[in-house]
C-alpha positions, 0 to 999 in steps of 0.5 A: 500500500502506498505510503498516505500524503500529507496534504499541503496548502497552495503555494507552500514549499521551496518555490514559495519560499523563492517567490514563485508559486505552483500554477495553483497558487497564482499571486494576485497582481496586487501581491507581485506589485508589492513584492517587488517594491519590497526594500532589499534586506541582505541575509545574514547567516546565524552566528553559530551555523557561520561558525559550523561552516568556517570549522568544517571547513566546507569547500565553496560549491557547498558552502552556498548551499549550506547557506542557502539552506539555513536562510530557508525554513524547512530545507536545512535537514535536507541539505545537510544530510544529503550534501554534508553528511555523506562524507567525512568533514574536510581537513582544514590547512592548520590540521597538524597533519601538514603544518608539521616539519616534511617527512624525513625522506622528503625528495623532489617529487614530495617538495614540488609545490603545486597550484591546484585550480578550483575545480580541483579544490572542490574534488579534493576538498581542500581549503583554497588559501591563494587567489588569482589576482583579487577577489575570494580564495579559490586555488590550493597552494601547497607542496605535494607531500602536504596534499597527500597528507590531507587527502590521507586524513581525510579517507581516515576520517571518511572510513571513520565516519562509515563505520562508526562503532566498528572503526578499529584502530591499527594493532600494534606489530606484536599483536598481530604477529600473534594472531596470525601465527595462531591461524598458520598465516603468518609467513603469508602475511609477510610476503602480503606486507612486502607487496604492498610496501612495493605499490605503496612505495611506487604510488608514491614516487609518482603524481598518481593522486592527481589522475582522480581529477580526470573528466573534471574539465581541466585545461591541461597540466603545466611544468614550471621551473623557477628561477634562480632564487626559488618560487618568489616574485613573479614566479609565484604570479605566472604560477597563479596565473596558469591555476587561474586558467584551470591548469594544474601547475607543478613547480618542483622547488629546487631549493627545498633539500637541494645539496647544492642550494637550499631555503627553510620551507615555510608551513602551508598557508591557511585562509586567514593568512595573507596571501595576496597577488603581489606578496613576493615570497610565500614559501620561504622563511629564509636561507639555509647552509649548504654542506659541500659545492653551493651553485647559488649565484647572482651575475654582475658583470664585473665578476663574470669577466673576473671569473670566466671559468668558474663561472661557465662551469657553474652555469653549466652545472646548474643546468645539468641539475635543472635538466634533471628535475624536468626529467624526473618529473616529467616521467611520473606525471602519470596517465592525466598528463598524458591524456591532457597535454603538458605545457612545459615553462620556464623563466629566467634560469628555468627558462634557460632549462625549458630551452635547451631540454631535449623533450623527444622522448615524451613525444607528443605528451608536451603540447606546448613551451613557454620561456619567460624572460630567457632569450635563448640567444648563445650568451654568458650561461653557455659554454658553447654556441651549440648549448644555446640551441632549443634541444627539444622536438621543432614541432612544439609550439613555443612562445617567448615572452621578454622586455626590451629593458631585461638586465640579464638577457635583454637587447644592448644600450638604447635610449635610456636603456644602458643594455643587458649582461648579455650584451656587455659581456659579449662586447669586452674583448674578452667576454663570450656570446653572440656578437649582435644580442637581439633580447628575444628568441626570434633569429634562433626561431627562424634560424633553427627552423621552429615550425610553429612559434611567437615572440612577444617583447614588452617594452620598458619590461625588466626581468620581472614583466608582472610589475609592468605588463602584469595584463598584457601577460594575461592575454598572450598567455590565454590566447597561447594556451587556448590553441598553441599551435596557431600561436602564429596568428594571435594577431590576426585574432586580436583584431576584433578586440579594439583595445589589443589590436591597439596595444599590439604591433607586428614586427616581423613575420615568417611563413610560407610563399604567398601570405601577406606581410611576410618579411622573413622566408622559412628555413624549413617548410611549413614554418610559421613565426610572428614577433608582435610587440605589446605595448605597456599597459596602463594596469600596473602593479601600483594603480592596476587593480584599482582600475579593474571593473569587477573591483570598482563594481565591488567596491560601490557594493561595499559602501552600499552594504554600510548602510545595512551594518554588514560585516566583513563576513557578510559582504565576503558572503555576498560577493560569493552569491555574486560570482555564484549565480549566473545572470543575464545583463539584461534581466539585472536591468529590468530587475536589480532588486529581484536577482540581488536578493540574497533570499533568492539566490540562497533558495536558487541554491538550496534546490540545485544539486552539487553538479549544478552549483559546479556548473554555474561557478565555472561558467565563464559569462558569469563576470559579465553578468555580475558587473552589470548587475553592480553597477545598475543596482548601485547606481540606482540608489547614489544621489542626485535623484534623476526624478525628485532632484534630491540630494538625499537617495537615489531614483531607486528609493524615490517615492515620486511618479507622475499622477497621470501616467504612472510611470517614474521617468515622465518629467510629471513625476518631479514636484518640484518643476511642475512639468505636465505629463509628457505622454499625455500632451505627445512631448516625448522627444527631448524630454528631460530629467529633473537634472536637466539631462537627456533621457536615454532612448530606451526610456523615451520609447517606453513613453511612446509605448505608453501613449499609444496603450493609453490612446487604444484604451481610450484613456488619453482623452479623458485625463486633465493635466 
């Protein structure tokens, strides 16, 4: 028999609590009108369910849904227990399983630190401590051997959980040497634990763990290898950069238990911690002593040319070190990167690495490399003219990206330029290097025969091209990454773009016979190369991110939030719902306060499943949508009043619309000036505001709209102004 149904009154359950009721439960017009001329109130989330949230540590895609849940009455039972309850609570990045020292055998795989993009947080379940260039945490930094212990944690918590009253502790060696004996299994055992040791010791020694993540639409894996002082400064930008594009990015760290050079490692971060863009070193607390040879250098020129051959053989040595981190890394990416691709990037001394690493091997697993700040030109780092060449495969796409003012491997003296370490070492009588130093990659593209590659100068950009090109850098990168093997034809790309076709300009190109503006022939066929110059963007590292206008949009939003008492948790809150929801640009147009309820979105929320919340967090309009909404609702409510003139609110608080027509636009509704009704009297075109200003079109042609319903109804011609 069939289990009886509790009757229910219309229009109740979760659409109501959303503002919406079943076809049986239709609202009057009376009720919708006074729902919209609702004020809009923020929800706040009660004191002790914030606190349960921010002490599981709930990942962001459930976080709304927690939220939403207790912003509705009757849904927080559902929610927690299908969403919450199903698995253990997460482990949070001050868990003393990875803020205590690295496991003694800690090698290069273990240390290699790691950037894992949102997508990846959410999987894991991991607490996201870094953020691409402003806005909330979404990305995980830490080292491998501390993902592994927190994804460990959490399966002993999970297994914990599922088992509840039968969990049972691991028994101590004797006892169960002792209870195996007593069944005559004891050498079976044995031989068992040996085998198991073996696949323990080999999952281990390789990225395994990051094959959970395929089918979770990932870009691809990238490889970075640092500079010469370690992941600081903008290393640690390109490698937030590259998370932020959904790409997995692991930088073995050669200074974290290298013989040859070596920094104290810091603890993992946690969320409260300050992790911001322009912080320069994260990962680090200081030097430490190194037993025996030490490769640490910093080149000045003077001691180059003093120490000719000590210094080749130090460069030479380093690379021999740096060539084989990439290999070993490499070779235990595991079947994701296989699948996926490799991008393979370096900068600086890493650069250096990327160019001359020969990456035949690995076939068509490297999709595509990238030399930052590297000119790959025979320069003071080589021992020879044969060392400067690219060592890898022809056939990858490769993309060079320098400054014309970089005091290591930049072009010689020009204006107030006094030349790179290159040029001037190569000019004394008795330096070495290329005679005529170009600062890019372009004559070795052309002359080697790279069949598919791109050359980006940055002019003014020094060594460190974030704090100066930090957006362009952005766009080179995306449009590279987004198809690399037709890096040859961003610029035709960028044309459609006003701004980047502005701000970019074509220096030389290479390609077969027949194309236009070709001004170099190919030295193999098929070859394709573009040098394009970006011109300096206005963003820079001081003034750049005051000026974005997602920062802008949020930050009226936070004024505006004042009003209301917010803290600082419930504007970080609202910004969340903010990025969360997808909305179109024209319906926040018609209905600011509907879609910027917080009651909404958390009941929007509620209802959707986890897939579905995943799906609109990763959407990429989802920007568009939350920067006009911003800007159209804070507008709306910052005086001067377009209707009434006051300097008290804005338009959207105005209590004031025109007697005869009803409508909040028409110069009748201004008390003040005592115009008449524009849509009674037929003098729409050039009406005004109480401003004086110009009304829009769209709002005049909502006044012709009018008069012509008024004059069909056979209203018109009975009203009196």
């Amino acid at each position: 028999m069939a289990p009886e149904r509790k009757n229910t009154p219309k229009g109740s359950g979760i659409l109501a609590k959303m503002g919406k009721t079943t076809k049986k439960g239709k609202k009057n017009k009376k009720e919708a009108q006074e729902e919209e001329e609702e004020e809009y109130v923020p929800f706040r989330l009660p004191e002790k369910y914030r606190a349960y949230v921010e002490q599981n540590n709930i990942p962001e895609m459930l976080k709304e849904a927690v939220e939403a849940a207790f912003a509705i009455q009757g849904v927080p039972a559902r929610v927690m227990s299908s969403v919450l309850l199903g698995v253990g609570p997460p482990v949070l990045n001050s868990d003393p399983c990875v803020q205590t020292k690295p496991p003694a055998n800690a090698g290069l795989l273990d240390n290699c630190v790691i950037f894992l993009p949102q997508v990846a947080v959410e999987t894991f379940r991991l607490q996201p401590n870094f953020n691409d260039d402003h806005g909330p945490n979404t990305l995980w930094a830490g080292r491998y051997w501390q993902l592994r212990a927190i994804m460990r944690k959490q399966l002993e918590l999970e297994r914990k959980k599922r088992e509840g009253d039968n969990f049972k502790t691991a028994k101590s060696p004797a006892q169960m040497q002792a209870d195996f004996e007593k069944k005559g299994q004891w050498q079976k055992f044995l031989y068992l634990q040996r085998k198991m040791k073996t696949w323990v010791l080999l999952s281990q020694s390789s990225f395994s763990l990051l094959d959970r993540l395929e089918g979770k639409n990932l870009r691809g894996v990238m490889v970075f290898m640092h500079g010469s002082g370690g992941i600081v400064w903008h290393n640690i930008r390109f490698l937030r950069m590259v998370a932020g594009l959904n790409y997995i990015a692991i930088a073995p760290d050669e200074m974290a238990g290298n013989h040859f050079r070596r920094r104290t490692t810091r603890a993992i971060h946690t969320r409260h911690e300050d992790t911001s863009y322009w912080q320069n070193t994260l990962f680090y607390e200081g030097k430490a002593g190194v037993d025996g040879e030490n490769l640490e250098f910093s080149t000045k020129v003077e001691d180059v040319l003093a120490s000719k051959e000590y210094y080749r053989t130090l460069y030479e040595k380093v690379y021999h070190v740096r060539r084989a981190e990439l290999h070993y890394i490499l070779s235990r990416l595991g079947l994701l990167a296989e699948r996926l691709g490799v991008v393979i990037m370096g900068c600086s001394e890493g650069a250096m690495t990327v160019t001359r690493f020969d990456d035949q091997r690995y076939g068509r697993m490297i999709v595509g490399r990238i030399i930052v700040s590297y000119a790959c030109e025979y320069c003071y780092m080589h021992t020879s003219e044969t060392d400067a060449k690219f060592g890898g495969q022809l056939d990858v796409p490769t993309l060079n990206m320098i400054g014309t003012h970089d005091e290591f491997f930049g072009p010689p003296a020009h204006g107030d330029f006094v030349g790179s370490c290159a040029s001037k070492i190569s000019a004394q009588p008795d330096g070495w290097g290329k005679a005529n130093v170009t600062g890019n990659a372009y004559e070795s593209m052309l002359q080697q025969g790279m069949l598919s590659g791109l050359v980006a100068t940055f002019p003014t950009g020094e060594h460190d091209l974030t704090l100066t090109h930090n957006m362009p850098l952005r766009d080179v990168m995306l449009d590279f990454l987004h198809r690399p093997a037709r890096c040859f034809d961003m610029l035709h790309n960028w044309r459609s773009d006003k701004y980047l076709s502005l701000h970019t300009g074509h220096m030389r190109e290479c390609g077969p016979n027949g194309l236009p503006k070709v001004t170099d022939e190919p030295t193999v066929p098929g070859q394709r190369l573009l040098w394009m110059h970006c011109a300096q963007s206005k963003h820079s590292a001081v003034n750049w991110k005051n000026e974005d206008p997602h920062t802008v949009a949020m930050a009226k939003r936070r004024e505006f939030a004042k009003k209301f008492s917010l803290t600082e948790a419930d504007i970080e809150l609202e910004e969340t719902y903010l990025r969360t929801v997808k909305v179109k640009p024209t319906m926040a147009a018609k209905k600011p306060k509907k879609l910027f309820s917080m009651q909404s979105m958390g009941a929007m929320l509620a209802g959707a499943d986890s897939d579905d919340v995943a799906t609109m967090m990763q959407d990429e309009d989802i920007y568009a949508g939350v920067r006009h909404m911003s800007v159209v609702q804070d507008a709306s409510r910052i005086p001067p009043c377009t209707i009434c003139a006051s300097q008290d609110h804005g338009w959207r608080d105005c209590k004031h619309k025109c007697e005869t027509c009803s409508m909040l636009c028409c110069p009748g509704s201004n008390p003040r000036i005592g115009s008449s009704c524009a849509v009674y009297s037929g003098k729409i075109a050039g009406a005004e505001n109480a401003l004086g200003q110009p009304l829009p079109k769209y709002l005049i042609d909502a006044m012709f709209a009018k008069r012509e319903k008024m004059i069909k109804d056979g209203e018109i011609k009975d009203l009196e102004c």
